[in-house]
Residue frames as qw, qx, qy, qz and C-alpha x, y, z in Angstrom:
[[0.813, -0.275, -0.513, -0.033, -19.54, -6.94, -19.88],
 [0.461, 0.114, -0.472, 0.743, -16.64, -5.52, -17.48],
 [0.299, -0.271, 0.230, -0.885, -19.07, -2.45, -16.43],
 [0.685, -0.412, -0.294, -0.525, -22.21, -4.59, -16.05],
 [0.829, -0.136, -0.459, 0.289, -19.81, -6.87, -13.77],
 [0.257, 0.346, -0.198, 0.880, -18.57, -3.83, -12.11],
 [0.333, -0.290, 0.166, -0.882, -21.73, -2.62, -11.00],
 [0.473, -0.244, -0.839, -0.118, -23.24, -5.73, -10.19],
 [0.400, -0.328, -0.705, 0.486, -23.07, -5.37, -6.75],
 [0.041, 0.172, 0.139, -0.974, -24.51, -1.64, -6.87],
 [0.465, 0.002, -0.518, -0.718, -27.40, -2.66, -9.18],
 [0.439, -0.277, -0.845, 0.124, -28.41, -5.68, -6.53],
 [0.032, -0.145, -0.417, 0.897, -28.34, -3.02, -4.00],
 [0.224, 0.118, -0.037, -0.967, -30.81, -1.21, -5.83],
 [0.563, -0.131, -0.708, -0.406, -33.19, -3.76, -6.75],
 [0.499, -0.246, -0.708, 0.435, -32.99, -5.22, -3.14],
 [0.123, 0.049, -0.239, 0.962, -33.12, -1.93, -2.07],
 [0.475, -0.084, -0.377, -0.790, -37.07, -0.96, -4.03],
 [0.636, -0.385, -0.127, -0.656, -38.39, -4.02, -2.51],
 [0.705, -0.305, -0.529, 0.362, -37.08, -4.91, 0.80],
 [0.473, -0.880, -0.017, 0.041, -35.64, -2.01, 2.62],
 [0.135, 0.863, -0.455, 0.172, -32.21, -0.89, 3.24],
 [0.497, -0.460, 0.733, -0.055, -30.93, -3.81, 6.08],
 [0.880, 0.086, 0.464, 0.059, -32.09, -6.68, 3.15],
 [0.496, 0.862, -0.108, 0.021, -30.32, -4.22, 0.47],
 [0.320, -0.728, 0.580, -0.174, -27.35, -4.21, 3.20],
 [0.656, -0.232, 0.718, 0.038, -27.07, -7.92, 3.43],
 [0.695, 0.678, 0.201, -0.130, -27.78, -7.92, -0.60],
 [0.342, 0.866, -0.356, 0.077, -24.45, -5.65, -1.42],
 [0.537, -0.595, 0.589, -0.101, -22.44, -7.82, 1.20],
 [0.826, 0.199, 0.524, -0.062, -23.51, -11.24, -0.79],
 [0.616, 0.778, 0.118, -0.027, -22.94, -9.48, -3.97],
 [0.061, 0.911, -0.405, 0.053, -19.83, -8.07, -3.47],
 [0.302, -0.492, 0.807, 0.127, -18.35, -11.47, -2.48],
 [0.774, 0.415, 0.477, 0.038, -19.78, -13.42, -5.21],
 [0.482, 0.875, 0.022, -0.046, -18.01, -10.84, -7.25],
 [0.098, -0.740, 0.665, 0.024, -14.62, -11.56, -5.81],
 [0.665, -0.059, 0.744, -0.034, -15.23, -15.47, -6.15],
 [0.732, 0.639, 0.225, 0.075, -16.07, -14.90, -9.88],
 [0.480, 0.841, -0.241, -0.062, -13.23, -12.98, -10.59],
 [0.411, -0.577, 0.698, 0.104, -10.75, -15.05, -8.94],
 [0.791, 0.206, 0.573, 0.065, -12.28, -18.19, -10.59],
 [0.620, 0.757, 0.117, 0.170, -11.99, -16.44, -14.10],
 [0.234, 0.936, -0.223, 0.142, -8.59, -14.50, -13.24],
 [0.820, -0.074, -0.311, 0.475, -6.82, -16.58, -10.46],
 [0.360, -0.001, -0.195, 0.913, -6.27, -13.06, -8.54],
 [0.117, -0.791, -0.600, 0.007, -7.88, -10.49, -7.13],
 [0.228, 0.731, 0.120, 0.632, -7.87, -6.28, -7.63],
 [0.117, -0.057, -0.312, 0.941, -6.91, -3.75, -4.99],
 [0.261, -0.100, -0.137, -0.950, -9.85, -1.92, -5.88],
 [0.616, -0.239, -0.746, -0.076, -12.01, -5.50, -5.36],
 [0.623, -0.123, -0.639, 0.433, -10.36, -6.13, -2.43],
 [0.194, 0.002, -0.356, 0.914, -10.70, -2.79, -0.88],
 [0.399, -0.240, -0.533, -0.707, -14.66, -2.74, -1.93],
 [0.658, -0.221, -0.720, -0.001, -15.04, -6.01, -0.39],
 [0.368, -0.215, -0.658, 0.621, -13.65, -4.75, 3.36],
 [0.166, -0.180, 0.094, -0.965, -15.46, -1.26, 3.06],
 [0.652, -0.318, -0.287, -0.625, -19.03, -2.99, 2.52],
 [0.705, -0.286, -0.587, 0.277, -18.15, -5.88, 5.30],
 [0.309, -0.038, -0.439, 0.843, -16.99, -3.14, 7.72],
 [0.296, -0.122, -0.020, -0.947, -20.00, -0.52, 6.68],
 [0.579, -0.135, -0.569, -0.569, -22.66, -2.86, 5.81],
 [0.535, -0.123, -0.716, 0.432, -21.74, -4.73, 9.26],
 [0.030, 0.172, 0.285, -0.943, -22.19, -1.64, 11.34],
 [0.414, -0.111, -0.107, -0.897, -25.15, -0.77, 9.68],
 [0.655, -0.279, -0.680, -0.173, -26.63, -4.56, 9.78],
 [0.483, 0.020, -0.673, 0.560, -25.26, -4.71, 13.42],
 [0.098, -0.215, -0.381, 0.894, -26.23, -1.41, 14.81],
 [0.224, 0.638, 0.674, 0.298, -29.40, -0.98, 12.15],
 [0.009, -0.838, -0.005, 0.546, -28.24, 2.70, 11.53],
 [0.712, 0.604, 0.278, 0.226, -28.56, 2.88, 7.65],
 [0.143, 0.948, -0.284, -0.027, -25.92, 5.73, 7.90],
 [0.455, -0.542, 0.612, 0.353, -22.80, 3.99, 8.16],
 [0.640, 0.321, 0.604, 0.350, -23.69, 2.02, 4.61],
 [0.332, 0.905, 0.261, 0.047, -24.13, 5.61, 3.25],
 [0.550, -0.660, 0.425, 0.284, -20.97, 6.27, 4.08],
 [0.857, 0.225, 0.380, 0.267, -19.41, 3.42, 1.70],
 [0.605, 0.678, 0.349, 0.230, -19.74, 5.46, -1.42],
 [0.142, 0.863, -0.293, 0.387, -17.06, 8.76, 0.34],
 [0.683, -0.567, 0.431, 0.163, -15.12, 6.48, 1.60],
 [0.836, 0.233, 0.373, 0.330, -14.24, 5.21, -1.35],
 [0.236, 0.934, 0.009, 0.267, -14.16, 8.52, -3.23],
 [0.232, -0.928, 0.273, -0.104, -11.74, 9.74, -0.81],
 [0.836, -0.296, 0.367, 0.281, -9.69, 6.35, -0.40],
 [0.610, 0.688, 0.325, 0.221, -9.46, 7.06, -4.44],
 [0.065, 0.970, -0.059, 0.228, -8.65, 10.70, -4.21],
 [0.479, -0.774, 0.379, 0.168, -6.15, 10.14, -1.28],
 [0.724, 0.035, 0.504, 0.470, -4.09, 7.53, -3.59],
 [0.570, 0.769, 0.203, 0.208, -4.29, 9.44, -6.69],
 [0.255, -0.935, 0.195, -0.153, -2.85, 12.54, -4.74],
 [0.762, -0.407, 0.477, 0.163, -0.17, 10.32, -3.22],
 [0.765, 0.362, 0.334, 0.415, 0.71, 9.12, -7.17],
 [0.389, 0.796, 0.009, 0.464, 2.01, 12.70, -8.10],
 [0.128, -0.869, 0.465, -0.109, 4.76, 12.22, -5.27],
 [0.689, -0.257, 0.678, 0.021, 5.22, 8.48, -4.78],
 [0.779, 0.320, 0.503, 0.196, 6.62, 6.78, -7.76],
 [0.289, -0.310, 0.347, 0.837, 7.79, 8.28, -11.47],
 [0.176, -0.247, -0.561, -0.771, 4.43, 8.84, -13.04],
 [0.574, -0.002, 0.241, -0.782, 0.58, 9.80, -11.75],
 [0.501, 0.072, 0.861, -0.053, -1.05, 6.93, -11.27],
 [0.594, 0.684, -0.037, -0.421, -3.73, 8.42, -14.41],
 [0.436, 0.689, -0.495, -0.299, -0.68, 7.91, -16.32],
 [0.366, -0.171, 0.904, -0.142, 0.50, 4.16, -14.95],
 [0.664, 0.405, 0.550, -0.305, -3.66, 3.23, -15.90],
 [0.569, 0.741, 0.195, -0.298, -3.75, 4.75, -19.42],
 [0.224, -0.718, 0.539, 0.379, -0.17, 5.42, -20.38],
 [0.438, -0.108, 0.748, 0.486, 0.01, 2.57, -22.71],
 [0.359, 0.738, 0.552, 0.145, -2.92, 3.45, -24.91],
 [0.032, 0.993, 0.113, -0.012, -2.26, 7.65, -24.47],
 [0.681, -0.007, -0.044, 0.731, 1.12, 9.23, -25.40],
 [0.106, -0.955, 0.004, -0.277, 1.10, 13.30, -23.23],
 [0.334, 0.683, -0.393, 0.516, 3.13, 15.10, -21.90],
 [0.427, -0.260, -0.817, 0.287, 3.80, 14.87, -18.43],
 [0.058, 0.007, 0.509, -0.859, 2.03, 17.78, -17.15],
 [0.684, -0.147, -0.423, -0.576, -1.02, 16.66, -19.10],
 [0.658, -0.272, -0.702, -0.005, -0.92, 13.59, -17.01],
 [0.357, -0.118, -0.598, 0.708, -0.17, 15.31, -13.88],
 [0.380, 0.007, 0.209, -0.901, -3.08, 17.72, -14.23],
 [0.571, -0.093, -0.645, -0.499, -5.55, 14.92, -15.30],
 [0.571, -0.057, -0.748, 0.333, -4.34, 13.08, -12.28],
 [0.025, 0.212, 0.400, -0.891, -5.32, 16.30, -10.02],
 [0.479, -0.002, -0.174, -0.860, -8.49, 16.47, -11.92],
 [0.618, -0.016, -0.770, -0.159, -8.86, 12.97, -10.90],
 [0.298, -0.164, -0.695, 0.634, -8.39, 13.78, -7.14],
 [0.116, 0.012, 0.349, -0.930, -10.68, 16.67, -7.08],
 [0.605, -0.050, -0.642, -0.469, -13.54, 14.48, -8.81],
 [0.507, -0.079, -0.815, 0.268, -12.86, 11.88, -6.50],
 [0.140, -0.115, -0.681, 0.709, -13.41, 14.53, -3.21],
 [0.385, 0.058, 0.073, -0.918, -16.21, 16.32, -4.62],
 [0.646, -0.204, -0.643, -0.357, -18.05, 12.79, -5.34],
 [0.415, 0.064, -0.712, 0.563, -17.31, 12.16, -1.98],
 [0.007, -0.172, -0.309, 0.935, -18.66, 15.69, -0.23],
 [0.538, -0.087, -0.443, -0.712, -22.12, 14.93, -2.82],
 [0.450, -0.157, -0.873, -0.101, -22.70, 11.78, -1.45],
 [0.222, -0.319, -0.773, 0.502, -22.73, 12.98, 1.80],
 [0.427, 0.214, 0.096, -0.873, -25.03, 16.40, 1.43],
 [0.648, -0.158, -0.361, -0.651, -27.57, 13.90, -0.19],
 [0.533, -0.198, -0.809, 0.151, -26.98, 11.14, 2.21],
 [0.192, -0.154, -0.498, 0.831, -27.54, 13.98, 5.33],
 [0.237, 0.255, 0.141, -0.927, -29.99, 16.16, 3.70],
 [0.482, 0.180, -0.565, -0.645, -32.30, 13.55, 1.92],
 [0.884, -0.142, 0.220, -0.387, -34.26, 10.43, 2.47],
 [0.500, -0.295, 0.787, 0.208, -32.87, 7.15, 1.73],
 [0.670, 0.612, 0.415, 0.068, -35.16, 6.45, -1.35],
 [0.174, 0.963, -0.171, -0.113, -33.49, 9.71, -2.51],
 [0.368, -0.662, 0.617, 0.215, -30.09, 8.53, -1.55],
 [0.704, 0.080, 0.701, 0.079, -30.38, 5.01, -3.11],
 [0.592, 0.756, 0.269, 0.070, -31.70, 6.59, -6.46],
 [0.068, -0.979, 0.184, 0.062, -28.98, 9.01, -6.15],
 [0.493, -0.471, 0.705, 0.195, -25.79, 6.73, -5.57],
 [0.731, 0.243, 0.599, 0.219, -27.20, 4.30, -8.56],
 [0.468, 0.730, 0.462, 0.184, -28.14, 7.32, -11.05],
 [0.021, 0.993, -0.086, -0.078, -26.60, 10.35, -9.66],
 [0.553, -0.574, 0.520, 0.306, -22.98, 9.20, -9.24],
 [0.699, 0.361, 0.613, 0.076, -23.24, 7.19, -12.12],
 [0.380, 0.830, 0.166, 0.373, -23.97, 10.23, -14.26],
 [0.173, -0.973, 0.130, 0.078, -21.34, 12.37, -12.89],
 [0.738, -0.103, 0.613, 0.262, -19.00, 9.68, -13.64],
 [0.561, 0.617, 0.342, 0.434, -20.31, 9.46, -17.50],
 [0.160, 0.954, 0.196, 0.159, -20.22, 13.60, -17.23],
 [0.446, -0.707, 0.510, 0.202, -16.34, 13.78, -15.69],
 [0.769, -0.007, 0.595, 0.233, -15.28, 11.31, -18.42],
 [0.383, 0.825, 0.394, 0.132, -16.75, 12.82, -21.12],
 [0.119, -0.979, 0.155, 0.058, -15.25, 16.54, -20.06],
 [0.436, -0.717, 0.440, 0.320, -12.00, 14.83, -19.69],
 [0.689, 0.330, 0.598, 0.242, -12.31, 13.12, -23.17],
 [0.305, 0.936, 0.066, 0.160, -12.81, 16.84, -24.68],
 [0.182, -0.946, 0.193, 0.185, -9.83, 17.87, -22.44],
 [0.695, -0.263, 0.619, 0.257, -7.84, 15.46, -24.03],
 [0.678, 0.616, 0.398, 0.047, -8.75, 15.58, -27.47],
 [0.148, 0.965, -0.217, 0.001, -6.59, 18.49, -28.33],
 [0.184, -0.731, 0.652, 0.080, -3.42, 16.61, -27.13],
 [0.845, -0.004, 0.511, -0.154, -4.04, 13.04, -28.51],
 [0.140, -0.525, 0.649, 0.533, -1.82, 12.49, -30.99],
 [0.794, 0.508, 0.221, -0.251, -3.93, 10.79, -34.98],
 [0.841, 0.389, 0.142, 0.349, -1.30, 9.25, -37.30],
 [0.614, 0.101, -0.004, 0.783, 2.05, 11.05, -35.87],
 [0.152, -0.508, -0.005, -0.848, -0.25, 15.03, -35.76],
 [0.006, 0.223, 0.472, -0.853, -1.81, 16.64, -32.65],
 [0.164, 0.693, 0.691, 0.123, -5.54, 16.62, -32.71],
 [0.014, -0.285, -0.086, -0.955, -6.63, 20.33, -33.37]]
């Protein structure tokens, strides 16, 4: 239920997107995105960084683009984030006494710390290279392309980065007191 609530606002997009156009998709993610902060306050009484920092990108992009009706600035969105992401992560493996990776997961996962510190750098270069995709398809592609791209492609690179980091992990995960093998 957490992911489907996650992606709401990306999944409106797209729908909105197929049949209206990009500027009713635009004012679509805007709506969405604060209906999603108004639910989770109501249900949490607080509200996420990660929310919160959603919320200003698409009001800033989605603005511009409504404003100026230059669908590039909403294409944007998706490597800004990436990069906001990436730049924090980076930042965790000098600020503080653990990678942020290891803050998120730490209670579930007991590694070492350079496991977490290289996970955390595998977390940053993810982050830039989702980033540096978006834009070569947002630049070199159509918007239909893009749109399909941001919902499905990201998406799956996501699952397919998880996954990879699920194998890299496996070896170090610790099964009643042993080291997987």
């Amino acid at each position: 239920m957490k992911l489907l609530f996650d992606f709401f606002p990306i999944i409106v997009f797209f729908v909105a997107y197929k049949l209206y156009g990009i500027y009713v998709a635009t004012m679509v993610i805007i709506a969405a995105t604060v209906l999603q902060l108004g639910a989770y306050w109501l249900k949490h009484r607080r509200l996420e960084s990660l929310h919160l920092t959603t919320f200003g990108l698409v009001i800033l992009l989605g603005g511009a683009t409504l404003v100026l009706q230059d669908e590039m600035f909403i294409k944007w969105k998706p490597t800004v984030v990436n990069w906001l992401f990436a730049t924090i992560f980076l930042g965790s493996q000098f600020i503080g006494r653990k990678p942020l990776i290891a803050r998120m997961a730490g209670k579930n996962l007991a590694l070492p710390d350079a496991i977490w510190s290289r996970l955390n750098i595998g977390w940053v270069v993810f982050f830039v290279a989702m980033g540096v995709a978006n834009l070569y398809v947002a630049y070199n592609f159509d918007t239909d392309t893009w749109v399909n791209f941001k919902l499905f492609g990201l998406m799956g690179l996501t699952l397919a980065f998880i996954i990879a980091q699920g194998l890299y992990l496996a070896p170090h995960v610790k099964v009643n007191g042993e080291e997987g093998r």
